[in-house]
C-alpha positions in Angstrom: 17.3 -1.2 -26.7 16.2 -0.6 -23.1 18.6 0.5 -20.5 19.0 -0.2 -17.0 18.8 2.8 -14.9 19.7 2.7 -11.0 17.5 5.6 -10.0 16.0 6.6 -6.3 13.0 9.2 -5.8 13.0 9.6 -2.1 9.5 10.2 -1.9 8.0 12.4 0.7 5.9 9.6 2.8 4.0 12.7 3.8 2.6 13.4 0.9 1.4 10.4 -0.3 -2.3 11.2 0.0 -2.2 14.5 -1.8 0.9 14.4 -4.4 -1.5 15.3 -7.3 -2.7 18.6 -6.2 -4.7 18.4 -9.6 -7.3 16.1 -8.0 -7.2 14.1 -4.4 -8.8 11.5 -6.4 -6.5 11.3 -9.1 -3.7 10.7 -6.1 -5.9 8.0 -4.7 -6.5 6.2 -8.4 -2.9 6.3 -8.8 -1.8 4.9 -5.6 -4.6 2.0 -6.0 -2.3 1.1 -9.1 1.2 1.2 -7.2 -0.7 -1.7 -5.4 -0.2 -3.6 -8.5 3.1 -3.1 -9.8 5.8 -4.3 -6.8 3.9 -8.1 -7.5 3.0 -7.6 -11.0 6.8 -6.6 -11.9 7.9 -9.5 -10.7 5.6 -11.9 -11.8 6.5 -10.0 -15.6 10.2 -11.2 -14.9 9.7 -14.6 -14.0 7.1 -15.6 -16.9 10.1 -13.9 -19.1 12.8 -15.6 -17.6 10.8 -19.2 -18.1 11.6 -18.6 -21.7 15.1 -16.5 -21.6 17.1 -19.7 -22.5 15.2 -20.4 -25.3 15.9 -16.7 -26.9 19.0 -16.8 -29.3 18.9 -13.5 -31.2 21.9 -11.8 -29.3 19.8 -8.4 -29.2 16.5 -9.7 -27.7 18.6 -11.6 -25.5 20.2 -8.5 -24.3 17.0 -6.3 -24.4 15.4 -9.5 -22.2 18.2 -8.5 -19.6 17.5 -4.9 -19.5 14.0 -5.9 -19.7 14.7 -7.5 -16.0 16.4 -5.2 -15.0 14.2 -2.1 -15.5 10.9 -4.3 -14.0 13.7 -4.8 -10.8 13.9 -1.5 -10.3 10.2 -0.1 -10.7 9.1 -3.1 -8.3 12.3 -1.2 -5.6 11.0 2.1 -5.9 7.0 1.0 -5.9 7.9 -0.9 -2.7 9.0 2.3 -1.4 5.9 4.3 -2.4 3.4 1.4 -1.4 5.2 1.5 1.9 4.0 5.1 2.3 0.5 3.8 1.2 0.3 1.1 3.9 1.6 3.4 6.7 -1.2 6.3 5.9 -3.9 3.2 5.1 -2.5 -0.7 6.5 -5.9 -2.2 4.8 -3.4 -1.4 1.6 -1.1 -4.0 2.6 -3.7 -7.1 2.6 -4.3 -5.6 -1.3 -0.9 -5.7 -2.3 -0.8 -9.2 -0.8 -4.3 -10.4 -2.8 -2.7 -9.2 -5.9 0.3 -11.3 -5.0 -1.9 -14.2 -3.7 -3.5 -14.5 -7.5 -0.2 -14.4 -8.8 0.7 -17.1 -7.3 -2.0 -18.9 -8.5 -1.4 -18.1 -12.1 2.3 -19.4 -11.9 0.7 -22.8 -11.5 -0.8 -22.5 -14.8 1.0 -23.4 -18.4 4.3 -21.4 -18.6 2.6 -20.3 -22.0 -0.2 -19.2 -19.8 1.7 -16.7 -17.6 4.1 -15.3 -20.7 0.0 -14.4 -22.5 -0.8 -12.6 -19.1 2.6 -10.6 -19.1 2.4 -9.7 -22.6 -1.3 -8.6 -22.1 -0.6 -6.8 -19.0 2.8 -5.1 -21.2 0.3 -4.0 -23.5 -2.2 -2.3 -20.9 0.8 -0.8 -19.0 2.5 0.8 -22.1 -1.0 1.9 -23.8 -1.2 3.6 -20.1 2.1 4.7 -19.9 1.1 6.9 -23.7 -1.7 7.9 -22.2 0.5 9.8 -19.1 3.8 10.9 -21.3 1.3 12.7 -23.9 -1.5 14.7 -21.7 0.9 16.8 -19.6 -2.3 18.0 -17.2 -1.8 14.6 -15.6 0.9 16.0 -13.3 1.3 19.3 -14.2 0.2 20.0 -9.9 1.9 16.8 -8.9 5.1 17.3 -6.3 8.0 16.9 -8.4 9.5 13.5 -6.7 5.9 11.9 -7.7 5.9 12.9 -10.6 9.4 12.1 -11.7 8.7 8.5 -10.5 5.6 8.2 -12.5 7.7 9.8 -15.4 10.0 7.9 -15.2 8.3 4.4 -15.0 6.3 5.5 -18.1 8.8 6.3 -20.4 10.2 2.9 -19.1 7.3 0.4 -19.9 7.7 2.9 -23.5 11.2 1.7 -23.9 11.1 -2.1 -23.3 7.1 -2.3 -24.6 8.2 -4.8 -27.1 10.2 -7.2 -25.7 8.0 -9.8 -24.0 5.8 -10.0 -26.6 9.0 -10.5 -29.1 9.9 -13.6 -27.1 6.5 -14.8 -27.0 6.7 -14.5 -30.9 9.7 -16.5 -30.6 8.4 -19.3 -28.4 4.6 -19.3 -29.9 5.2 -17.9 -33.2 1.6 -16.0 -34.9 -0.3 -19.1 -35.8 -4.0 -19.7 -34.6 -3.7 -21.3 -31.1 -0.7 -18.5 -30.7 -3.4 -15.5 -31.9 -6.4 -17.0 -29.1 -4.3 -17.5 -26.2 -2.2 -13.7 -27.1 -6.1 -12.2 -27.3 -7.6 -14.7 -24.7 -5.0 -12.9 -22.3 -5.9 -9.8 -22.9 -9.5 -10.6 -22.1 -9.2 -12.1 -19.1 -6.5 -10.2 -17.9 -8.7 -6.8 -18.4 -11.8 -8.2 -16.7 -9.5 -9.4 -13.9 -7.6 -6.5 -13.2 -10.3 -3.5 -13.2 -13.0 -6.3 -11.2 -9.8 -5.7 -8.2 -8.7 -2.1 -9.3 -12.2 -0.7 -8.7 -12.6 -2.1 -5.3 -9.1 -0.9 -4.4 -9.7 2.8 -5.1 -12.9 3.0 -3.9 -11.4 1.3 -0.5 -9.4 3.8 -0.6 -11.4 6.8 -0.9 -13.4 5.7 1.9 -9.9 5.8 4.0 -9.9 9.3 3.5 -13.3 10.1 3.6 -13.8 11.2 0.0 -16.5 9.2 -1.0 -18.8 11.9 -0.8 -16.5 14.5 -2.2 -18.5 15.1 -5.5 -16.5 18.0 -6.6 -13.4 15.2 -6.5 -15.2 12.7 -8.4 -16.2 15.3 -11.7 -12.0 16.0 -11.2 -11.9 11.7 -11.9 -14.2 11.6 -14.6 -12.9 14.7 -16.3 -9.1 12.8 -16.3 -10.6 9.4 -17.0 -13.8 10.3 -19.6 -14.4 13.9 -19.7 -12.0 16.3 -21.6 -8.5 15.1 -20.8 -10.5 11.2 -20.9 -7.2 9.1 -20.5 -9.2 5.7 -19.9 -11.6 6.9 -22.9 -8.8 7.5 -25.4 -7.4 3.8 -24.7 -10.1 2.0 -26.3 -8.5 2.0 -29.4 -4.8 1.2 -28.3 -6.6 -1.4 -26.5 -8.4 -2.9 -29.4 -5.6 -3.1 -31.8 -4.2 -5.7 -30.0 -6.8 -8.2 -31.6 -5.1 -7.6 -35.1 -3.7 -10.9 -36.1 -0.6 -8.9 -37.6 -0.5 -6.3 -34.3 3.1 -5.4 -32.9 3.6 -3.1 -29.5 5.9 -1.2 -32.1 3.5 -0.4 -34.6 2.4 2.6 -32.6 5.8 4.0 -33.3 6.2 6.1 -29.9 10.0 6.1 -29.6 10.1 10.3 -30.1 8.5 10.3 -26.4 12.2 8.8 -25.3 14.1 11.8 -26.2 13.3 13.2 -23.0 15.1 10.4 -20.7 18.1 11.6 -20.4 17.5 15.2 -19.6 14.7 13.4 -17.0 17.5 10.8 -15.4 20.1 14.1 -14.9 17.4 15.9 -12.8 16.7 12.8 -10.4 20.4 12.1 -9.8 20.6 15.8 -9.3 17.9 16.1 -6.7 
């Protein structure tokens, strides 16, 4: 069952070029996806709470408030960090406001519609969120607020991974029209989001003059491709989702959430 933590970072605004000290570009890939999240979080809650009156399970209707609740709070604290972003680089802020822009636009679609983007977009975000919690080299350099945050919001998107996709169950069920519109989403939703997360970083690098930092971009492709190759290794998470019988829990990751606690103590300390 997910839980609702209340949990400020105080970010160092300073810092919010070179927080990874593992790789500038790393820093700057990162921050290209904070763009996303204030908008996307809350575009997740509303295509959920189209549907939350039609849930009547007690414990998905409980997990569906916690569910809200946890996407409140990472769109709070990625407000915060974005506001570094758009301070050190204000092109940043007409980004975030695209994103928001196509939202918008997808809210006028089928309600159906924008619960198969959210439940795509769960499942990219949590196959992500994996990727972070089990390769530790990610932020092993990273200042300890970033890092913390990041932490934090992955083991998150872990804990609730399941519970849009349990209401869309419940509203579309698993028959055929269900299964093309789930993987439709998926589709469209990855073609759309990298065709605007590319354009981002690379806006972005240009900011800070790191477009011809080669030694920066073999950093990149050794996180993304190379050795540690996060965005290699998700190919498979990614694909599984086109199994007709696939659940977010059938990658049984819960172990990863045993170190919550001990994480949520060391924020509330700091």
């Amino acid at each position: 069952m997910p839980t609702l933590r209340n949990l400020r970072f105080n970010l160092d605004p300073q810092k919010i070029a070179t927080w990874n000290k593992g790789s500038i570009h790393l820093s700057q890939f990162m921050n290209s996806l904070s763009l996303f999240f204030p908008v996307g979080e809350r575009f997740f809650i509303d295509s959920v709470r189209n549907y939350r009156d039609t849930v009547s399970d007690s414990e998905l209707k409980k997990a569906v408030s916690a569910f809200i609740g946890q996407e409140a709070m990472h769109g709070r604290e990625h407000d915060e960090y974005n506001g570094a972003l758009f301070d050190r680089i204000p092109a940043t802020r007409k980004m975030e406001a695209f994103v928001a822009g196509l939202l918008r636009q997808v809210q006028r679609l089928p309600k159906s519609w924008q619960l198969s983007a959210t439940i795509a977009l769960e499942h990219f975000t949590a196959i992500l969120a994996d990727a972070l919690l089990t390769e530790p080299r990610i932020l092993e350099d990273a200042d300890i607020r970033y890092s913390r945050l990041w932490l934090w919001h992955a083991l998150e998107e872990t804990e609730h991974k399941a519970v849009a996709y349990d209401v869309w169950v419940g509203v579309m069920g698993k028959g055929p029209y269900a299964y093309l519109l789930r993987t439709g989403g998926l589709l469209v939703a990855s073609v759309v989001f990298w065709s605007i997360a590319v354009p981002f970083y690379l806006r972005v690098i240009f900011h800070e003059k790191q477009l011809t930092n080669l030694k920066g971009w073999g950093q990149l492709f050794q996180y993304a491709f190379g050795g540690i190759g996060v965005l290699r290794k998700l190919a498979g998470p990614w694909m599984d989702y086109f199994r007709p019988s696939f659940h977010p829990w059938d990658h049984d990751n819960r172990a990863l959430l045993a170190q919550i606690d001990t994480l949520e103590k060391e924020i509330e300390a700091a």
